[in-house]
C-alpha positions in Angstrom: 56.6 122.2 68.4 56.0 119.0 70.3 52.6 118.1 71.2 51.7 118.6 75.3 50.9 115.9 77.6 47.5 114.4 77.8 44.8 117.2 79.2 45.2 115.1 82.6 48.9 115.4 83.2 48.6 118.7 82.1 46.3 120.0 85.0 48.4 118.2 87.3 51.5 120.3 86.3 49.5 123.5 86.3 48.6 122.6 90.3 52.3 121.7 90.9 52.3 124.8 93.3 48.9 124.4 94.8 50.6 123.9 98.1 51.7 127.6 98.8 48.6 128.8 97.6 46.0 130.3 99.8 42.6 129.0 99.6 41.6 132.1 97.3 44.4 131.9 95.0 44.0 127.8 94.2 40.1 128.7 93.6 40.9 131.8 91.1 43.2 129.2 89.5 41.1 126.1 89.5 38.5 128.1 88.1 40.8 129.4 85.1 42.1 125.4 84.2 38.3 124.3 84.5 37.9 127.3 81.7 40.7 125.7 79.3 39.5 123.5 76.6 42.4 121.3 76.6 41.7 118.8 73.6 41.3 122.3 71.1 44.6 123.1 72.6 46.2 120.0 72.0 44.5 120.4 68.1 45.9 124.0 68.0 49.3 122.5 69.1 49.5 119.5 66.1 48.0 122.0 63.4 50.0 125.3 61.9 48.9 128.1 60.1 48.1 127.5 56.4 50.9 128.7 54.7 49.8 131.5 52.2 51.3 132.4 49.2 49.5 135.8 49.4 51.8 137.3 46.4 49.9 134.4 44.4 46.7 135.3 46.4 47.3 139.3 46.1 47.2 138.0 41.5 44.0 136.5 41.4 42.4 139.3 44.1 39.8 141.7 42.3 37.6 144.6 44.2 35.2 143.4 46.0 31.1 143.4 45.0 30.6 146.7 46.5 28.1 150.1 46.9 30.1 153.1 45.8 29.7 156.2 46.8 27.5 158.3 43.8 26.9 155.2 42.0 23.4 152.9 42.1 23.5 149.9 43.2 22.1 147.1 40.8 19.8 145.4 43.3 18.1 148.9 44.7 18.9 152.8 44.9 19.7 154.2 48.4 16.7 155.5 49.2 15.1 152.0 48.6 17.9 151.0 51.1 17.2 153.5 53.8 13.0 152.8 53.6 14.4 149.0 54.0 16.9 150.1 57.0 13.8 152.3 58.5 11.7 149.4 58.4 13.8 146.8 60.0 15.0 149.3 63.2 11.1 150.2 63.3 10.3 146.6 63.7 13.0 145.8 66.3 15.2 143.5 64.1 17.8 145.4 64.8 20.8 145.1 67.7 23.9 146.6 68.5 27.2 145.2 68.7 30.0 147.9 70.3 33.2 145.8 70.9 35.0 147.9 73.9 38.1 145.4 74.5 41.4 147.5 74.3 42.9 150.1 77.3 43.9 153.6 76.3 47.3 152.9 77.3 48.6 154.2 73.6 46.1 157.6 74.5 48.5 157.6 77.7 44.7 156.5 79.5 44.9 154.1 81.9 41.1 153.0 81.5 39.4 151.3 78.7 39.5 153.2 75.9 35.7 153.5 76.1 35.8 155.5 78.5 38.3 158.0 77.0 36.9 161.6 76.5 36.4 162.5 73.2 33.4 165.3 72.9 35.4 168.7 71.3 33.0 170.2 73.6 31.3 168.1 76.1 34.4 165.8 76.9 32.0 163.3 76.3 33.3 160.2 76.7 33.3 157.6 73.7 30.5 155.2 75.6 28.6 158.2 75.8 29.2 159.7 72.3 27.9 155.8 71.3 25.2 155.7 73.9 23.7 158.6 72.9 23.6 158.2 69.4 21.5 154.5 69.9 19.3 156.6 72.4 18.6 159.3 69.2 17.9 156.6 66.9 15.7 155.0 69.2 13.3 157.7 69.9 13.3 158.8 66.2 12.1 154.9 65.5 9.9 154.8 68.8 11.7 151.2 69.2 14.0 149.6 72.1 17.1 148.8 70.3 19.8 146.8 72.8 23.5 147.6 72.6 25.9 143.9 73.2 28.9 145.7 75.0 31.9 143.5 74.5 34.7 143.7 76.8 37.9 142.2 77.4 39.3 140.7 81.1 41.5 144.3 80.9 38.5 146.1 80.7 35.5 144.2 82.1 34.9 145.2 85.7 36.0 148.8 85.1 33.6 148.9 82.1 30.0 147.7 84.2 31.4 149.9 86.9 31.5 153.2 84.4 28.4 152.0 83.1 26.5 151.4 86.8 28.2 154.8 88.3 26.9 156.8 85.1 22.8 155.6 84.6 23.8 153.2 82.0 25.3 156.4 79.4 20.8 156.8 79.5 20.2 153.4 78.2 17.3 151.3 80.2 18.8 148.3 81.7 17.2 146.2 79.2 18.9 148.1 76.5 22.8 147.0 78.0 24.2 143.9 77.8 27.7 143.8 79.0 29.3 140.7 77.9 33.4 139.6 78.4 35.0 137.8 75.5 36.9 134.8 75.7 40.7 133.9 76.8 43.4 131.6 75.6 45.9 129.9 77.3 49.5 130.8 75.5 51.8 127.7 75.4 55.3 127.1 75.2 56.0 127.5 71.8 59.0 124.3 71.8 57.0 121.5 74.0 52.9 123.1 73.5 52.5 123.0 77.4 49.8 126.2 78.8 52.1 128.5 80.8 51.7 129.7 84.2 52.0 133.8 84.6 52.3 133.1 88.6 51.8 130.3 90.7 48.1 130.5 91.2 47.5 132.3 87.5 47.6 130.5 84.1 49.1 133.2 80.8 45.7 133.9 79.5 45.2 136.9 76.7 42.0 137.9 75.1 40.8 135.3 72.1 41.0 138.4 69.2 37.8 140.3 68.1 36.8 137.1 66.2 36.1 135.9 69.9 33.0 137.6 69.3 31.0 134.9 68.0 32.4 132.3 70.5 31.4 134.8 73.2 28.2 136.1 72.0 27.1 132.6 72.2 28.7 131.4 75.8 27.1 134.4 77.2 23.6 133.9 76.0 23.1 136.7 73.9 22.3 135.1 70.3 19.6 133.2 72.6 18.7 136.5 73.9 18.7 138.5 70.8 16.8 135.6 69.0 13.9 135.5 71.7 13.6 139.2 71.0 13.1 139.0 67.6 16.4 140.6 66.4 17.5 139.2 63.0 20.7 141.9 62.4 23.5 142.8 64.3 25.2 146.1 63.2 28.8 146.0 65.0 31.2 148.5 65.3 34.5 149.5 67.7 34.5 152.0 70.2 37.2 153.5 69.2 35.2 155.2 66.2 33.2 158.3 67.7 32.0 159.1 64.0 30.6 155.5 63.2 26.7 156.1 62.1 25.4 153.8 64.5 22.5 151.8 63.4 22.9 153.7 60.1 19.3 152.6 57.9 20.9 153.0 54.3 23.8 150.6 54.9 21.4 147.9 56.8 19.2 148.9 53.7 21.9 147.6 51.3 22.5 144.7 53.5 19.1 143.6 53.1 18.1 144.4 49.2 21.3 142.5 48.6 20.6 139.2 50.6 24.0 139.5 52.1 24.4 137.6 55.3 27.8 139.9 56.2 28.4 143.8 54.9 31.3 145.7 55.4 31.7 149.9 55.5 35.0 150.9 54.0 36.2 153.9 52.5 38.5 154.5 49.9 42.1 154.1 50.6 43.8 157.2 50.6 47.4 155.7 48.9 48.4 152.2 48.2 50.3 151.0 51.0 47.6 152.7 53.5 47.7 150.6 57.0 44.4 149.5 56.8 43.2 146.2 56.0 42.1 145.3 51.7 38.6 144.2 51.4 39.4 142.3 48.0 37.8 139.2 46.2 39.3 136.0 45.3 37.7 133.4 43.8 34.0 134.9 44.3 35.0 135.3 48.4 35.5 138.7 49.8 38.0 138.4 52.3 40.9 140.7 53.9 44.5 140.8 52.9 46.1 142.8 55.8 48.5 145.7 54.8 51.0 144.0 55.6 50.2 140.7 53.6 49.8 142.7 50.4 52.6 142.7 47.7 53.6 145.9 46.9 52.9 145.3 42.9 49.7 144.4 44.1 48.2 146.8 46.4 49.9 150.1 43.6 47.8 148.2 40.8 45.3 150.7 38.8 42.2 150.4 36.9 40.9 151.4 33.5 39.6 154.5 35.8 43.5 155.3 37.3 42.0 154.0 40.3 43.7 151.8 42.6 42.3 148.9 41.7 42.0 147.3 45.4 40.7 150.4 46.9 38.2 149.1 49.5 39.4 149.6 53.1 37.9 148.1 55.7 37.0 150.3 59.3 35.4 147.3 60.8 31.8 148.3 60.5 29.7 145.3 59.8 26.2 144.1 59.5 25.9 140.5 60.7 22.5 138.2 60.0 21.7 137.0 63.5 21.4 133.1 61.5 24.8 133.2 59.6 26.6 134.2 63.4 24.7 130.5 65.1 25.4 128.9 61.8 29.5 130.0 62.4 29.0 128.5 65.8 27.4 125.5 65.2 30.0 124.6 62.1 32.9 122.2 63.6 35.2 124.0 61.9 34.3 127.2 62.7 36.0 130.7 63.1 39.5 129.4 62.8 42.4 130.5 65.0 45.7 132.4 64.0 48.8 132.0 66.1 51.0 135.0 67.2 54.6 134.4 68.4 55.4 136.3 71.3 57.6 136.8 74.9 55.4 136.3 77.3 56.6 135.6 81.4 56.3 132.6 82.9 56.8 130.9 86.0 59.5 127.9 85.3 59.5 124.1 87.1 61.2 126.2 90.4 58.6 128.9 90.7 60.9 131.5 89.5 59.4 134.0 87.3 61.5 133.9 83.6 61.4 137.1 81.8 62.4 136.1 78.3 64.4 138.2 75.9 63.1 136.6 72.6 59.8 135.1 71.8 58.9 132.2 73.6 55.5 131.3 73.7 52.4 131.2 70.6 48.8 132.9 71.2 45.9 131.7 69.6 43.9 134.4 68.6 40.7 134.8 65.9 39.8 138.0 63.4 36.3 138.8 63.2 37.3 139.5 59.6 37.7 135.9 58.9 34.2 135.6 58.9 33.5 137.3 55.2 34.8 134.1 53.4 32.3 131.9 55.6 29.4 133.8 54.0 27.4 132.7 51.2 26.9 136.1 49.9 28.7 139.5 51.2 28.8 142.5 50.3 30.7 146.3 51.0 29.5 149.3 50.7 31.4 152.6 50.5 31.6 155.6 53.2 32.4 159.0 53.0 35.7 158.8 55.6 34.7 162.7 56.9 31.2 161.1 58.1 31.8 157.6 59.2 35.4 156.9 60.2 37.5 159.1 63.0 39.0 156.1 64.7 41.4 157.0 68.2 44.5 154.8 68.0 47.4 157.0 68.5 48.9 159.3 71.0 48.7 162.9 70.6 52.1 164.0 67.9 51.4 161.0 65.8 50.6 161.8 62.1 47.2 160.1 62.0 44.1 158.4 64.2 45.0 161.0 67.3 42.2 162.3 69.8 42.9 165.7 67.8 42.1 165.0 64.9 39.0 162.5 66.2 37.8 166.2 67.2 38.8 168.4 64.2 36.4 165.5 62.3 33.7 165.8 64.4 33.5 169.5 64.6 33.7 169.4 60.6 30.9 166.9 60.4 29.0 169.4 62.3 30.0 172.3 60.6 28.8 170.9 57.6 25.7 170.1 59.0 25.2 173.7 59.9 26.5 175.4 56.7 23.8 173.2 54.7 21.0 174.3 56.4 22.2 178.0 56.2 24.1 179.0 59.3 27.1 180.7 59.7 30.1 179.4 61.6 32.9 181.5 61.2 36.8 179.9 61.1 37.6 179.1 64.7 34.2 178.6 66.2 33.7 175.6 67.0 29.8 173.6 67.4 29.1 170.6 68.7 26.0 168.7 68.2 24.2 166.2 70.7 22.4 163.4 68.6 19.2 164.5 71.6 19.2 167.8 69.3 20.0 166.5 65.9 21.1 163.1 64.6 21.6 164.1 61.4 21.7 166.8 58.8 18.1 166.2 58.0 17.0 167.4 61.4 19.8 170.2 61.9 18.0 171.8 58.8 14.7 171.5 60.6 16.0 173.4 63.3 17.8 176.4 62.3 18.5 178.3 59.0 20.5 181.3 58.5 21.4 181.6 62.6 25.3 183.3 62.9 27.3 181.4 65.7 30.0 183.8 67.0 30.8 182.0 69.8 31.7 178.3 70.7 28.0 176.3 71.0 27.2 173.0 72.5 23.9 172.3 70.9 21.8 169.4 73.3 
């Protein structure tokens, strides 16, 4: 790739048109160069991705330090961990994170995804199922916890519009902070100059969920959450109805363990599972995506006939509030990863080029990337039927679909239920508000040997 022109000739070509624009359309565009950090795009342009020899990488890559499930812990049990988790929400050092980025376009939803109903019963949609969880959790802590919505430009003004036209999902105003990550420019991948998508519109695409930190801190909100007193950050997608919000036991872990970043996972179900490997090298956790990971590697087995990289990750994190400002105030930060792609462009005539093959590189950051920057981090194991039900796939796909995002729920409950002593016969079908129960412990303080013969929604 040659390297662009310097950042002045380069806003000069990106106005070559500013001519036929009407006033509106040169301010929407002068607006999006004054956005463009041209000297980090110029360092993106004379840099490359580290080469990575990841079947070397995959040979030296052991399990991570990690919580498993039925197994203590060596720095505390897990009810020490949820006393610790209690105490921290109670306090109020504890924040949200819910990052809310991506359309349902896959779902065949032309929304953000948040918005996408997913209650088996209730139709609920996924910022409510999320919302409403937080608001449980608050009132059985007596605490104001806020929820950091992050959206994408796709889904920004639809998103504070959902929110505004439905009470904030019953949060107080105080208690939502809708924030919009970050953009890059894509440039041509032969000469490194910033395309244009139209004449009064520069090719911008969302930075990657690694935006977040870049974003958290544009926007104010590690100011914010720091004046509040919040030290953790528990982040999660939105995509996830069965995430355990502001679960206690895994902050609990997080903090008996002095980790600065923990990570859920859950067991990988077979070896070349599409989900990414939460594996140590060289005393770092880190992720080697599915696709990264050697064959050889990822069927390896244990003295237990375990696989022996077994940890995968659901992106459920808990972040120390410190080690986020320290990632922002490092040089070096967060680093970017490029992505070759075809994206349209408006060529020296004004014509718009459709291209066939891949013509252009994204710059985009993993939130992921992140576990390596800490000095200590942890994972700690779910149970998949209680924590991860993620909707990524349209309906007739073997996995992730909204059906089977329902089928967990209802299960989940059912569970619930059958533990305390009710009966739910095959083909009834419960669903639980967190406002009635948030958890098994308060389903069994409800009811006992109570027969449901019909389909409930219990709120």
């Amino acid at each position: 790739m040659q390297v662009m022109e310097s950042p002045q000739s380069e806003q000069l070509r990106l106005r070559r048109f500013a001519s036929e624009l009407s006033p509106s359309e040169l301010a929407r565009l002068e607006e999006q160069i004054a956005g463009i950090d041209f000297e980090l795009i110029e360092k993106l342009n004379r840099s490359e991705d580290a080469k990575v020899d990841w079947e070397e990488l995959a040979a030296r890559a052991i399990a991570p330090p990690a919580v498993r499930l039925g197994e203590e812990a060596e720095f505390g049990t897990a009810t020490e961990a949820r006393q610790r988790g209690e105490e921290a929400l109670r306090a109020g050092k504890v924040a949200v994170i819910l990052v809310a980025g991506g359309q349902g376009t896959r779902l065949g939803f032309d929304k953000p995804k948040g918005m996408f109903p997913i209650g088996p019963l209730s139709d609920r949609s996924l910022f409510q199922i999320h919302s409403d969880r937080l608001a449980a959790v608050m009132h059985r802590y007596n605490v104001s916890i806020p929820m950091f919505v992050m959206t994408s430009p796709a889904t920004d003004r639809t998103t504070r519009e959902y929110f505004e036209a439905n009470d904030n999902c019953g949060l107080a105003p105080e208690q939502l902070r809708v924030f919009r990550q970050g953009t890059m420019p894509a440039v041509d991948d032969q000469t490194g100059e910033v395309l244009l998508a139209e004449k009064s519109c520069i090719a911008l695409s969302p930075d990657g969920h690694g935006g977040l930190v870049a974003a958290l801190e544009k926007n104010g909100c590690l100011a914010e959450a720091q004046a509040a007193g919040i030290e953790y950050f528990f982040y999660a997608q939105v995509d996830n109805p069965l995430v355990q919000l502001c679960d206690p036991e895994l902050i609990g872990y997080h903090l008996l363990a002095e980790s600065q970043l923990t990570t859920q996972v859950v067991q990988k179900r077979f070896a070349a599972e599409k989900v990414g490997n939460v594996v140590s090298v060289d005393g770092k956790v880190q992720i080697i995506e599915y696709s990264d990971l050697p064959v050889e590697a990822s069927e390896r087995v244990g003295a237990n006939g375990e696989l022996e990289l077994w940890a995968g990750n659901i992106a459920v994190h808990v972040f120390n509030r410190q080690f986020l400002q320290s990632v922002v105030e490092d040089v070096d930060g967060l680093p970017f990863h490029r992505a070759h792609k075809k994206v349209p462009f408006v060529d020296q005539s004004g014509e718009l080029v459709q291209p066939e093959e891949p013509n252009a590189i994204k710059f985009e950051r993993f939130v992921f990337d992140l576990l390596p920057l800490a000095d200590r981090a942890i994972v700690v194991e779910g149970d998949p039927a209680k924590v991860f039900a993620p909707v990524k796939n349209a309906e007739g796909a073997p996995v992730d679909t909204a059906t089977h995002a329902k089928a967990a729920q209802l299960a989940l409950f059912r569970e619930w239920l059958v533990d305390a002593g009710a009966t739910v016969p095959e083909g009834v079908q419960v669903e639980i508000h967190p406002s009635w129960a948030l958890d098994a412990s308060e389903v069994r303080e409800k009811i006992n040997s109570i027969v449901f013969e019909t389909d409930t929604y219990l709120r």
